[in-house]
C-alpha positions in Angstrom: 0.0 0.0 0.0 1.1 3.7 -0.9 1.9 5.5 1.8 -0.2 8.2 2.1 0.6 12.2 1.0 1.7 13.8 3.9 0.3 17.7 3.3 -2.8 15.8 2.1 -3.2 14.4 5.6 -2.9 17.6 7.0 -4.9 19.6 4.8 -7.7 16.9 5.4 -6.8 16.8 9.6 -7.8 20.8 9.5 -11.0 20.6 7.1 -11.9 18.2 10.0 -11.1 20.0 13.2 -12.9 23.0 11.5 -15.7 21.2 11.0 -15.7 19.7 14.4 -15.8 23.2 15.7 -18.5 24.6 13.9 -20.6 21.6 14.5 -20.7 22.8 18.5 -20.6 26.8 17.3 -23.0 26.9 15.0 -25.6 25.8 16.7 -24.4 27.5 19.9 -24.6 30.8 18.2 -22.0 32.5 19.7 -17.7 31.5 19.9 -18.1 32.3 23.6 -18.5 28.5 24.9 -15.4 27.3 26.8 -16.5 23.9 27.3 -16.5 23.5 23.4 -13.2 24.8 23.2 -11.3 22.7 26.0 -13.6 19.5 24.1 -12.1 21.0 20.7 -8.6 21.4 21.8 -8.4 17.7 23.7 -9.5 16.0 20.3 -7.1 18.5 18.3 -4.0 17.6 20.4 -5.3 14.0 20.2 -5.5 13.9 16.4 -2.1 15.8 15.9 -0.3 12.9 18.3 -1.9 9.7 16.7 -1.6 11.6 13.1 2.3 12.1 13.6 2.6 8.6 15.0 0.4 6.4 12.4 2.4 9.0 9.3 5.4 6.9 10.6 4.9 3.9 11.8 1.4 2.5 10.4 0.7 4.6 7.4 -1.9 1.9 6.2 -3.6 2.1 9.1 -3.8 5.8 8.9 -5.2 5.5 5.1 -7.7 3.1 6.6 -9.2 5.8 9.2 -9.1 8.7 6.9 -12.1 7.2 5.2 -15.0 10.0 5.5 -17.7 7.8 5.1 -17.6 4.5 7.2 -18.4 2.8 4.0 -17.1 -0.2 2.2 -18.1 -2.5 -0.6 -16.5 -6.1 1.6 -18.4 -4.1 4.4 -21.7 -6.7 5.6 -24.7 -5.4 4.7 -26.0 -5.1 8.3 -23.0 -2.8 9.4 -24.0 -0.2 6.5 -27.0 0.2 8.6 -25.3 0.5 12.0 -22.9 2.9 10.5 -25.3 4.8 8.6 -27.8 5.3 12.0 -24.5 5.8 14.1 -22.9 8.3 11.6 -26.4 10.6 11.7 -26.9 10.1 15.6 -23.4 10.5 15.9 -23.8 14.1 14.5 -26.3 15.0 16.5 -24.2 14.1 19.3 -22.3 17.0 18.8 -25.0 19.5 17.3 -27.7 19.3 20.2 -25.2 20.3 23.0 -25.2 23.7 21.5 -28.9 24.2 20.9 -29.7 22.4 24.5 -27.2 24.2 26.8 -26.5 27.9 25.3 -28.7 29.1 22.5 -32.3 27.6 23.4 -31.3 26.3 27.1 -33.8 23.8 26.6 -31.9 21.9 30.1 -30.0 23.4 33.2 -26.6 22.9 32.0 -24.8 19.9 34.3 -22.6 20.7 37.1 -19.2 22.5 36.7 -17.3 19.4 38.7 -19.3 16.9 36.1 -17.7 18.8 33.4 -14.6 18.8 34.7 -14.6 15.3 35.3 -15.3 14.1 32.0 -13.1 16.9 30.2 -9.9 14.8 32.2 -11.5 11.3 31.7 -10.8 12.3 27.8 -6.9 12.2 28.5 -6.9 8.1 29.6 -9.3 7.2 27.0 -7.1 9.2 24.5 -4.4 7.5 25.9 -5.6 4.0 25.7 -7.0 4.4 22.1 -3.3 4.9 21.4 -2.8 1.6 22.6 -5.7 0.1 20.8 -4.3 1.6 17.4 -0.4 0.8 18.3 -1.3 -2.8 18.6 -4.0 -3.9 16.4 -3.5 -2.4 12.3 -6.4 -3.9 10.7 -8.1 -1.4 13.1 -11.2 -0.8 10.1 -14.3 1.6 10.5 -16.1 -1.0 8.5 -16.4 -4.6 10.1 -14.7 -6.9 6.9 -11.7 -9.3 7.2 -8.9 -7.6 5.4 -7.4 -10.5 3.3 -5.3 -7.4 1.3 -3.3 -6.8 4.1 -3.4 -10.7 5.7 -5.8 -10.0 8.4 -4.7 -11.7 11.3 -5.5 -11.8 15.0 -4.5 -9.7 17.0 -3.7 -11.1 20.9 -1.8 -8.1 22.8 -2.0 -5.6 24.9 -5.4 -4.6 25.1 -7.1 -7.5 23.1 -5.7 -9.7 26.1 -8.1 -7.7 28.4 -11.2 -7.6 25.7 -11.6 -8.6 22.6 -13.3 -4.9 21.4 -11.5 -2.9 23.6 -11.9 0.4 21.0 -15.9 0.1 21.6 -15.3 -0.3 25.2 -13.1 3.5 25.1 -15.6 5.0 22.5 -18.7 4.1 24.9 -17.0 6.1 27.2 -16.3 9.1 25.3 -19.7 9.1 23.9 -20.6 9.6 27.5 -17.8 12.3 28.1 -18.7 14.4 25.4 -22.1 15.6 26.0 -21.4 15.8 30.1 -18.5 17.6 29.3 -20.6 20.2 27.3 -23.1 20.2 29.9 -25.9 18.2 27.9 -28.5 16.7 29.5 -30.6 16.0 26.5 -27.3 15.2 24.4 -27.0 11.9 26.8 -30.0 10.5 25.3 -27.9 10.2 22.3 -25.2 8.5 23.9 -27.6 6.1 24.8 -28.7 4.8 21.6 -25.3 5.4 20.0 -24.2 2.7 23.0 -26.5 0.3 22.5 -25.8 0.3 18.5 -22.2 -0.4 19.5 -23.5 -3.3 21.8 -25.7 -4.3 18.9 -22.1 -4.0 16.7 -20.2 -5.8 18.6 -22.0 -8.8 18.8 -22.5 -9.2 15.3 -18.9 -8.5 14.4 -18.2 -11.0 16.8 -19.8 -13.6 15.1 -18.8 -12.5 11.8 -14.7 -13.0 13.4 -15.7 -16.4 14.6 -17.0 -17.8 11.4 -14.5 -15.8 8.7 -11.1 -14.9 11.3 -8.8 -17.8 11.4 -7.9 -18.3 14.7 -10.5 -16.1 16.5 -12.6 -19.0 17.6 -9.4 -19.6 19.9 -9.2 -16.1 21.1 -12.1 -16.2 21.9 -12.2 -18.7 24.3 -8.5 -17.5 25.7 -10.2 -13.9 25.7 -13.9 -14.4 27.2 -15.2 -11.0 27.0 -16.0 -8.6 24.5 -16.2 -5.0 26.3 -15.9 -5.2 30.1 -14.0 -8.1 31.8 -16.1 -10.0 34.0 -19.4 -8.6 32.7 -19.5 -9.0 28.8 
């Protein structure tokens, strides 16, 4: 695989970020929102560290989540649908904090130590999706066994824990975000966008047991899928 054009990446990291902000401003009405900012800046310094890092040591990795829309044509027909709900929920996520909590205070914003709290739970969860992405390169958005690049299980570091350990750190930043922002309504979103991760997960589970060579055996080494001891 190419490696992938370095000012390209860039170029594409800032249309991003930009977009990220807007998507709290706009419907804020008004730049004057420090909780967006500190959310904005966490997930800027988090994209520039795992950009620099994948540019140099996993660049195929990097191509692979670069991919705009979560999309593929290997991808099972039943994770187009999960994606597709979880990519327009997943928007709203980040748009109804600013109508709920600033322009419309349709909800009495959440408590300043609640917002606190979940602006530093960010910095583990940041840190352990580093892990997630240093270990395990067939790391897809789409759930498909990636014969190009000789899909293989992966058994370390936090796949010895869990055997979906990135759903088990994005459930908790889907949490993080909206309490962050203050968001009371935004949390129902993070409820469904949770359980269509739980839903996720148990069908790409099955898929890996019955196309992943070797998974079967991980599986039964590795007994849970997103908490140890629960599930």
């Amino acid at each position: 695989m190419n490696k992938p054009n370095a000012i390209k990446v860039w170029v594409s990291f800032v249309i991003r970020m930009t977009l990220f902000a807007v998507m709290f401003m706009w419907p804020a009405g008004t730049l004057y929102w420090w909780e967006a900012w500190v959310i904005v800046g966490l997930w800027a310094i988090y994209g520039v560290v795992i950009t620099c890092y994948l540019l140099r040591h996993d660049p195929a990795l990097l191509i692979e989540r670069l991919k705009l829309v979560p999309l593929h044509k290997e991808q099972k027909a039943w994770d187009k649908v999960i994606m597709l709900l979880f990519f327009i929920a997943g928007l709203g996520l980040y748009i109804v904090p600013g109508f709920d909590v600033v322009r419309y205070e349709w909800s009495e914003s959440l408590p300043l130590w609640m917002k606190i709290l979940a602006m530093l739970i960010h910095l583990p969860c940041f840190v352990l999706l580093g892990w997630v992405m240093r270990e395990n390169t067939y790391l897809a958005q789409v759930v498909k066994i990636d014969k190009a690049r000789g899909h293989q299980v992966i058994t370390t570091g936090p796949y010895a824990l869990v055997r979906h350990p990135m759903y088990t750190i994005v459930i908790i930043l889907l949490f993080a975000v909206p309490v962050a922002l203050g968001s009371r309504f935004a949390l129902f979103l993070a409820v469904f966008l949770t359980v269509l991760l739980i839903v996720r997960t148990y069908l790409e589970d099955r898929t890996l047991h019955a196309e992943l060579q070797g998974y079967p055996e991980y599986a039964k080494q590795t007994r849970y899928k997103l908490i140890p001891g629960l599930w």
